[in-house]
N, C-alpha and C positions, 0 to 999 in steps of 0.2 A: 504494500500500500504506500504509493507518495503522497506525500502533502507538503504543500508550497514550501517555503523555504521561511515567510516570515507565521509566526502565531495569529493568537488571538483577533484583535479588529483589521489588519491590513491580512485577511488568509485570500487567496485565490480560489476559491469554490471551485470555480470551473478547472480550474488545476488538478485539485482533489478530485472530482468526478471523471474528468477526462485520463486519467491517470497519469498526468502531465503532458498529455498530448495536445489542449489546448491549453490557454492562459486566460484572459481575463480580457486581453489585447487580442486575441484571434478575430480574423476575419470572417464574415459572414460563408466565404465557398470553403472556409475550413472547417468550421461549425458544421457547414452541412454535409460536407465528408463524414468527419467523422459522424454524426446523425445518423447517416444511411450506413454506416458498420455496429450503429448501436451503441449504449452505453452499457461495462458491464456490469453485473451486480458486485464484483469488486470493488467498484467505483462509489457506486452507490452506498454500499456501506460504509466507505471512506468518508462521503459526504455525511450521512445520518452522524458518524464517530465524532466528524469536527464540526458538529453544530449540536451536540451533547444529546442527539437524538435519538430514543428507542428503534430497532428494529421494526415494530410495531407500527410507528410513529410513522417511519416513515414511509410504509407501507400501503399506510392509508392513504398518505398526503397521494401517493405516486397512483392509488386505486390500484394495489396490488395484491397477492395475499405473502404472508412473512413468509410461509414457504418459499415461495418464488426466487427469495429473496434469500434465502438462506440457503438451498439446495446446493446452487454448482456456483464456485466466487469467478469463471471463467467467461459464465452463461453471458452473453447479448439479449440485451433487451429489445424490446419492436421500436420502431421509429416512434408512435405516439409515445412510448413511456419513455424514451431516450430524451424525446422536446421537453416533457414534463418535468423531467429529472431538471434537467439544466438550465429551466425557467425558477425552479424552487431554488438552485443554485445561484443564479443572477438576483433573484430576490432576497435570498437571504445577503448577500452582500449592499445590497443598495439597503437595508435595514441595518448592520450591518455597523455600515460605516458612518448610520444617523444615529444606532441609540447606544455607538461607542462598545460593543460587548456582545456576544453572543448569547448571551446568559440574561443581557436586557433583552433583547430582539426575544426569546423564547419566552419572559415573564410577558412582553407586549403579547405574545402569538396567544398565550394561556388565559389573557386576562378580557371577558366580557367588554363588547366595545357596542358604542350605541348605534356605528354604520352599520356595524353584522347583525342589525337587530338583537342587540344585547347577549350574542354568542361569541366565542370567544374568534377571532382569524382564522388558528389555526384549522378549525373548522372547516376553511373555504378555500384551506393551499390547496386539494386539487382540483379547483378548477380554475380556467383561463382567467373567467370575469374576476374571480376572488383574488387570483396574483395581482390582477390590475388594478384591484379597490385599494389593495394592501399600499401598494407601491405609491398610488393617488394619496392615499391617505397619509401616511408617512412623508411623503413631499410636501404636502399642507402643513403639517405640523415642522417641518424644515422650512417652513415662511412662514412660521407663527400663523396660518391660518385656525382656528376652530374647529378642529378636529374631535 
């Protein structure tokens, strides 16, 4: 398993999940290479490990079941869950680098919010529209908007 080179709030997620085959800095026709060879569950658990996340956890985020996930560290995942993967990866960084901490970012993700109609985020990482609320909503609150 690699993971980036620096720790806690500057980590490279998409490092950690690409298994250093992309960076942070990769370009979109390299993303989408690697994409169509898959992300593996290797990867994946790398990501879950450096965002203090349950196997479970993130199981769920990606709508998979933990076996899937735990079976073979080799396995390829499909292209939907390879994008999903590395949308929760690009999201947890742009959080990330706003509440300073990984460990803030996951009490934000835990904690009942009035946009989720008073559920917690985490809730809504796997789907498209919920990465999007999340990221919207945390850039408001990064311009003092009323979040």
């Amino acid at each position: 398993m690699k993971i980036a080179p620096s720790e806690e709030t500057n980590t490279d997620l998409i490092y950690v999940i690409s298994n250093g085959k992309l960076t942070a800095l990769s370009g979109p026709m390299t993303e989408i290479d690697f994409l169509l060879s898959g992300v593996t569950t290797e990867g994946i658990l790398a990501l879950a490990y450096s965002l203090h996340w349950k196997v479970e956890y993130m199981a769920e985020a990606l709508n998979v079941t933990k076996r899937s996930l735990s079976y073979k560290k080799s396995k390829r995942m499909n292209k939907q869950i390879s994008e999903n993967a590395l949308e929760i990866a690009r999201v947890s960084m742009f959080a990330i680098e706003y509440f300073d901490s990984i460990d803030h970012w996951n009490y934000w993700l835990s904690t009942p919010h009035v946009q989720f109609y008073h559920h917690p985020p985490r809730r809504f990482l796997s789907s498209i529209l919920g990465r999007k609320l999340m990221k919207q909503i945390i850039n408001e609150l990064r311009y003092s908007f009323t979040a």
